[in-house]
MIZA-260627 format. One record per atom (N, C-alpha, C): y, x, z. Coordinates in steps of 0.05 Angstrom, whole numbers, plus 5000, padded with zeros to 4 digits. Example, Ala and Ser with C-alpha at 12.3 -4.5 7.8 and 13.67 -1.06 7.14 Angstrom:
<sites>
488652645156;491052465156;493452645156;495552575142;497952735143;500152585157;
</sites>
This chain:
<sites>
497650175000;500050005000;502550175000;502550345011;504050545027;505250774985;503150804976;502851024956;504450764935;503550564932;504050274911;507350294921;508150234937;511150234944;511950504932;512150674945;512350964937;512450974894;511550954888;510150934863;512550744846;513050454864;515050264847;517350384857;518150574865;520450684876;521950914847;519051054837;520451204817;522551124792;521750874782;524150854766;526550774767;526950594796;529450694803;530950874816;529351044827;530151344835;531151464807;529051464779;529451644759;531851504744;533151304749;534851114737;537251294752;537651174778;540351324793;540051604787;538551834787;539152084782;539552124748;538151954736;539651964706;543451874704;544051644713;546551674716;547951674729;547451894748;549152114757;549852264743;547752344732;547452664700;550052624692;549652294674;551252214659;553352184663;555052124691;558052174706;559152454702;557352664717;557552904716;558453024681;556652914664;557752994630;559652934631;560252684634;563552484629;565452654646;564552734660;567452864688;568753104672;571553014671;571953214658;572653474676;572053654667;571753944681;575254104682;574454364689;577754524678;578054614651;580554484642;580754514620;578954334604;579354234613;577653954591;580153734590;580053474561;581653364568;581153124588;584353034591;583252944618;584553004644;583953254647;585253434666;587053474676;588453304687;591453314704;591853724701;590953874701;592354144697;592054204667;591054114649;590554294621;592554214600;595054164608;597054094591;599654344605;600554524598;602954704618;604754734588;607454764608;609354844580;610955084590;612755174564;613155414554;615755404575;616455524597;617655634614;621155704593;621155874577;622256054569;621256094542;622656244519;621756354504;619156594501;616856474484;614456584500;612556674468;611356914478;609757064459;607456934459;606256794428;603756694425;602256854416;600057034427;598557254410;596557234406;594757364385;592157414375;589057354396;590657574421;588857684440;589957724476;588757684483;590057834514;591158144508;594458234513;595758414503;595358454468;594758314457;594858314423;596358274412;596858204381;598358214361;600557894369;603057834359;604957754362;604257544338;602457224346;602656974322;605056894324;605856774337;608256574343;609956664368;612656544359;614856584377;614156214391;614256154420;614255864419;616955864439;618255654440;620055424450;620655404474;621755364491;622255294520;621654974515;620554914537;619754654531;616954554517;616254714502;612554684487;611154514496;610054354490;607354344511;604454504494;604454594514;601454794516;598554704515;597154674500;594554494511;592654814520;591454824542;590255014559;587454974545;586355144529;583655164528;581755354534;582855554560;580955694576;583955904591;582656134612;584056134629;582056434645;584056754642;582756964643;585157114654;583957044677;586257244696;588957214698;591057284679;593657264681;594157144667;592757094640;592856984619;591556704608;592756484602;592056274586;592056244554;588656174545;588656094518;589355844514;592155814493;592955534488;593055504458;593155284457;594555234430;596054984432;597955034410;600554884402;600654654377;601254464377;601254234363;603754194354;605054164320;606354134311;607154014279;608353964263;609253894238;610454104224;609154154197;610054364182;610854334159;613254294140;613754214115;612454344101;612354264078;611054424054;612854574049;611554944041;614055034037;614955254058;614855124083;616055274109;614055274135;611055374129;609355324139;610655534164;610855714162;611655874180;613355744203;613755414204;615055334224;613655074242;613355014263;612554704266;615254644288;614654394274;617154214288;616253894306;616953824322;615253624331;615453454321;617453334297;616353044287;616753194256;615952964233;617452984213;619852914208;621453154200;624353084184;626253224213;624453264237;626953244252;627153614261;629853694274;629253974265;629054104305;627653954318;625954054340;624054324338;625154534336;622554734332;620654724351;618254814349;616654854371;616255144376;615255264348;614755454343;615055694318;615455934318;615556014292;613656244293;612156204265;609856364267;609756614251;609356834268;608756964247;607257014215;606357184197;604757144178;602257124181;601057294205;598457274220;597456984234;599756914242;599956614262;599056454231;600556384219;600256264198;596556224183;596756394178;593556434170;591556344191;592556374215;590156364231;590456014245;592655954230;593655564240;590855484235;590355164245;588754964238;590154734227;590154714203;591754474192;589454114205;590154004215;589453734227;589253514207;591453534200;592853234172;594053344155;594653164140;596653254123;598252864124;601052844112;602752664111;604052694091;605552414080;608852514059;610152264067;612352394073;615052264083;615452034068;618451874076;619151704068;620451884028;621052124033;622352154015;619952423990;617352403996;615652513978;614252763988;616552814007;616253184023;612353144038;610753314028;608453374051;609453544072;608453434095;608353564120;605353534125;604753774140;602553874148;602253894180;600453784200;600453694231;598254034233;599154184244;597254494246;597954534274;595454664277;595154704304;594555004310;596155264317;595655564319;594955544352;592955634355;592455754382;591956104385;592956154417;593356414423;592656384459;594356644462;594456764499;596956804494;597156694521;600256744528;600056794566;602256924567;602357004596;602956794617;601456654632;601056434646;604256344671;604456594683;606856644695;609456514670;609756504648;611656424629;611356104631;610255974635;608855644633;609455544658;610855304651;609655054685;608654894679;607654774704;606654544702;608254344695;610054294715;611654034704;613954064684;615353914657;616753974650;619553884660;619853764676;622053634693;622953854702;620454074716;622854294731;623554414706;622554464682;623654594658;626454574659;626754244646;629654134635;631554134661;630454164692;632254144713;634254414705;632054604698;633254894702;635354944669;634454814645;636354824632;638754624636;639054464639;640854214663;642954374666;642254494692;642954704705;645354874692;644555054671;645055194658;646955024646;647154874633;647254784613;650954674629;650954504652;652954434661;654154624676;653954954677;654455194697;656055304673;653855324652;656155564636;657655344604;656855094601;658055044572;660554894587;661954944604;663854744625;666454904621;666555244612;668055404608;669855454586;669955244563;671855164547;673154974546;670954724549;671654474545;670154274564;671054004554;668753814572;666453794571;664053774581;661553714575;660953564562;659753574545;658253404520;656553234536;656053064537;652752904532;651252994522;648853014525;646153014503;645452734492;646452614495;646452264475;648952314453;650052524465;653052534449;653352644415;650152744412;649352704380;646752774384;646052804363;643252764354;640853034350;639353014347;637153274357;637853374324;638853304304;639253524275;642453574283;643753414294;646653584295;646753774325;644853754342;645654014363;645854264358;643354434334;643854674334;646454814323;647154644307;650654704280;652054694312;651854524324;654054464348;653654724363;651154864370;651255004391;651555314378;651455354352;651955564347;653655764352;657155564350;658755734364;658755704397;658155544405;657655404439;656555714457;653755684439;653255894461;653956224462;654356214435;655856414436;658056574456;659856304452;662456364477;662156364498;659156224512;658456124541;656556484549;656056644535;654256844527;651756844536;651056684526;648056574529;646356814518;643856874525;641657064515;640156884489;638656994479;637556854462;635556624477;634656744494;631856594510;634256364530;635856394532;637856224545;638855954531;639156044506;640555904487;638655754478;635855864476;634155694466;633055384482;632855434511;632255294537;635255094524;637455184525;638954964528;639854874504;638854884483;637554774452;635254504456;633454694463;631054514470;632054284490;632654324509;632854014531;635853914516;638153984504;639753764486;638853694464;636753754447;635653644428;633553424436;631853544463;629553384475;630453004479;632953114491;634052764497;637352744487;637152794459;639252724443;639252484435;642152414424;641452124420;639252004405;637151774403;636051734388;633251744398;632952004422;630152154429;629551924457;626551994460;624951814471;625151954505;626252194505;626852364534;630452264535;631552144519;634952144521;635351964543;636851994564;638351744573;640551564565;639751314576;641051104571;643851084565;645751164543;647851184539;648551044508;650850904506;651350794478;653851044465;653550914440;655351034422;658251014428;659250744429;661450754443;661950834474;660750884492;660451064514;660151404508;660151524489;659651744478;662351794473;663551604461;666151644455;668851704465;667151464483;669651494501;669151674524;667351844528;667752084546;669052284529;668652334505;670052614490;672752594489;673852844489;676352924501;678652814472;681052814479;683252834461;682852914439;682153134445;682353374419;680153354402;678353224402;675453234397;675952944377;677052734387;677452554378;679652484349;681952674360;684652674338;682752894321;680553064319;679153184300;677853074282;676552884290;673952694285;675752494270;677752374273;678752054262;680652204248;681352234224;682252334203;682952074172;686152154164;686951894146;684751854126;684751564120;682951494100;682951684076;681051784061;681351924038;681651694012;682551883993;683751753975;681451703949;681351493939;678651543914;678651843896;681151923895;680452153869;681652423879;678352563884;678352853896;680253023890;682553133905;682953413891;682653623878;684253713865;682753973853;684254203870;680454373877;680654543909;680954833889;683054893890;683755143884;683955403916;683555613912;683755733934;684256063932;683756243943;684856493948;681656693967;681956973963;679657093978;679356994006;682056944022;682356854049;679756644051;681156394035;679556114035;676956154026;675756334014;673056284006;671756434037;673156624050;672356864073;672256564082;673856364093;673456194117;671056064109;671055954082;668455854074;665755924079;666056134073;662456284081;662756344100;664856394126;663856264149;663756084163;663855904152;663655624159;661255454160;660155654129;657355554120;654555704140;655955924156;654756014171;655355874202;656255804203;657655674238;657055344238;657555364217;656454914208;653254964203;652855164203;649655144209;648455034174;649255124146;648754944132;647255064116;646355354132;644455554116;641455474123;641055334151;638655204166;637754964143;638154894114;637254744097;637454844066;640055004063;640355114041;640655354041;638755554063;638655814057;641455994062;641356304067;643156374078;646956414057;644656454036;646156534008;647056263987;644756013999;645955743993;644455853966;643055983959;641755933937;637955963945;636955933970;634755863968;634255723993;634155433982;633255314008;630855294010;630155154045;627755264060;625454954043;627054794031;624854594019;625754573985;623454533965;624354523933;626054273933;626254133947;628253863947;629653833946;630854083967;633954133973;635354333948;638054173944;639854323918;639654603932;640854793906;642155033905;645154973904;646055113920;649154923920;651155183916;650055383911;652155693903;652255673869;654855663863;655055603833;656455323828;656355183849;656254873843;660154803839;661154653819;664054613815;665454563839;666754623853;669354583878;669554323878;670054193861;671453923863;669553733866;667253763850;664853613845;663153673879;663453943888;662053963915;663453843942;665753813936;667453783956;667253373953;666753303937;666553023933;663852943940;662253053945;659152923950;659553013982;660253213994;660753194020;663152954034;664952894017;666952624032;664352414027;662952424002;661152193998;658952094020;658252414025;655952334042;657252254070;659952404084;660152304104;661552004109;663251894085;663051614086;661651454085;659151574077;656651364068;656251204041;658351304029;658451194001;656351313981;654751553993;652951653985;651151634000;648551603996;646851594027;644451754022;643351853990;641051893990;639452223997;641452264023;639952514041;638252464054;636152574061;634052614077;634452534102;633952314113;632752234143;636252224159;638852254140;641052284146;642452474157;641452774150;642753024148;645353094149;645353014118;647753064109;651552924124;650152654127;652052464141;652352584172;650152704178;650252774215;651953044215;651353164192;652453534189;655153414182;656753314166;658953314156;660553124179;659452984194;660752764214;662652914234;663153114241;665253264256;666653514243;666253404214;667653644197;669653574178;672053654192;674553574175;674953644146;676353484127;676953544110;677853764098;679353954117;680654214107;677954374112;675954304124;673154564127;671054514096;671654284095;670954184063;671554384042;674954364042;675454404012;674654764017;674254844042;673555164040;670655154043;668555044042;666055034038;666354994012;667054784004;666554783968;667954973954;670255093954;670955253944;669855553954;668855633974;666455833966;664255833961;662655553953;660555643938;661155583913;663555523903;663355593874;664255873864;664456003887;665256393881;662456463882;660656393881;657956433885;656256433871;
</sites>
């Protein structure tokens, strides 16, 4: 009787120790997903490499997120998730169209990516979703990114407070921050790895972005200063362009303008090779004729730029920085 009990006991003994097994598979481990720790982000500007102390794939982002796929002493193997135009594989960006870097890869990085997908935009462009994994020095990474953005925050309202008023990060949009911050941080003397942190968290929750706080357009406005404003609201222009004649001075202000307006980040440094086949060559192009597609695009009487570039780049750029952009790339 004793052995008969015993005996009807095994299959549900071998039942509960079968799934247990099967909990234990499901559980996710370290570094598995799942894992409240296997997600850390990029601290700082941070070296993505080959190997523990190895070759140099990628430069990544303040702000990254990191997916942790193992973990050797000082060092974490991660890899990085991003969007890559056709064309400019050497870059991922976190969405399409928008100009969030994550990462920039070297030629080695490149080769050694995992392309995931592929996509094409609203406007024909492929983008490519690739995934480069490396080691990176663990000490460079946190856990949370809140203390990240606290510490560019930080920064951010310590040293850009020393010219003027503080901007918002609602106060434009994640493609118009870098043109904005080009001369910004400059003056504030930001490091590169400085500049980048406070790139990343005003682009992160610029207007538009899913990290931005709660702020309207007309509240945007009306925090920016005097001067910012009598810049920005400028007399109606007239239907028929002038003709932009100019001098060595005016073309000097020009090409640096085209360097400080940030307008080489689409059309190349020389404005004759941009970073996508889509985008014009605009060195060579008539003065009058270039200087009219920029009033066009920023009135909106032209619209057909990409994801609204053109309209966001030209939106705080007066008419007199016009006729010296168009009139040096037609010395060109």
């Amino acid at each position: 009787m004793n052995n008969r009990h015993v005996i009807s006991e095994w299959p549900r003994t071998l039942v509960t120790v079968a799934l247990a097994a099967f909990i234990i598979v499901l559980a996710p481990g370290p570094g598995r997903a799942g894992d409240s720790h296997d997600v850390r982000f990029a601290k700082t500007l941070l070296s993505l490499r080959d190997a523990i102390d190895g070759a140099v794939i990628a430069e990544v982002m303040p702000g990254t997120a990191l997916r942790v796929l193992a973990t050797k002493g000082a060092w974490l193997e991660v890899a990085v998730s991003g969007w890559s135009p056709a064309g400019g594989e050497n870059y991922l960006f976190k969405e399409m169209g928008q100009r969030i870097r994550l990462a920039k890869l070297t030629e080695k990085g490149r080769s050694l990516r995992t392309v995931i997908a592929e996509k094409e935009d609203y406007y024909e462009n492929t983008w490519q979703n690739a995934r480069p994994a490396g080691w990176v020095k663990a000490a460079d990474t946190a856990a949370d990114i809140d203390a990240v953005w606290a510490e560019a925050s930080d920064l951010f309202h310590k040293r850009c407070t020393r010219c003027h008023a503080l901007h918002r990060p609602t106060e434009f949009t994640a493609n118009q921050w870098p043109s904005i911050l080009k001369i910004m941080t400059v003056r504030a003397g930001l490091s590169a790895d400085r500049k980048a942190l406070v790139t990343q968290f005003l682009q992160t929750h610029a207007k538009g972005q899913k990290g931005a706080a709660a702020a309207t357009t007309a509240g945007s406005k009306r925090g920016a200063s005097k001067t910012q404003t009598a810049t920005a609201e400028e007399a109606p222009a007239s239907d028929q362009p002038p003709h932009i004649t100019g001098d060595a001075k005016l073309a000097a202000t020009g090409a640096a303008l085209f360097q400080s307006r940030n307008c080489v980040a689409c059309h190349g440094d020389d404005a004759r090779t941009p970073v996508l086949p889509s985008y014009p060559i605009l060195a060579g192009q008539n003065a009058d004729y270039s200087f009219k597609q920029m009033r066009d695009f920023k009135s909106g009487a032209r619209s057909n730029d990409q994801y609204g570039m053109m309209k966001e780049t030209l939106a705080d750029i007066p008419e007199q920085e016009m006729r010296a952009l168009a009139y040096w790339l037609s010395t060109q």
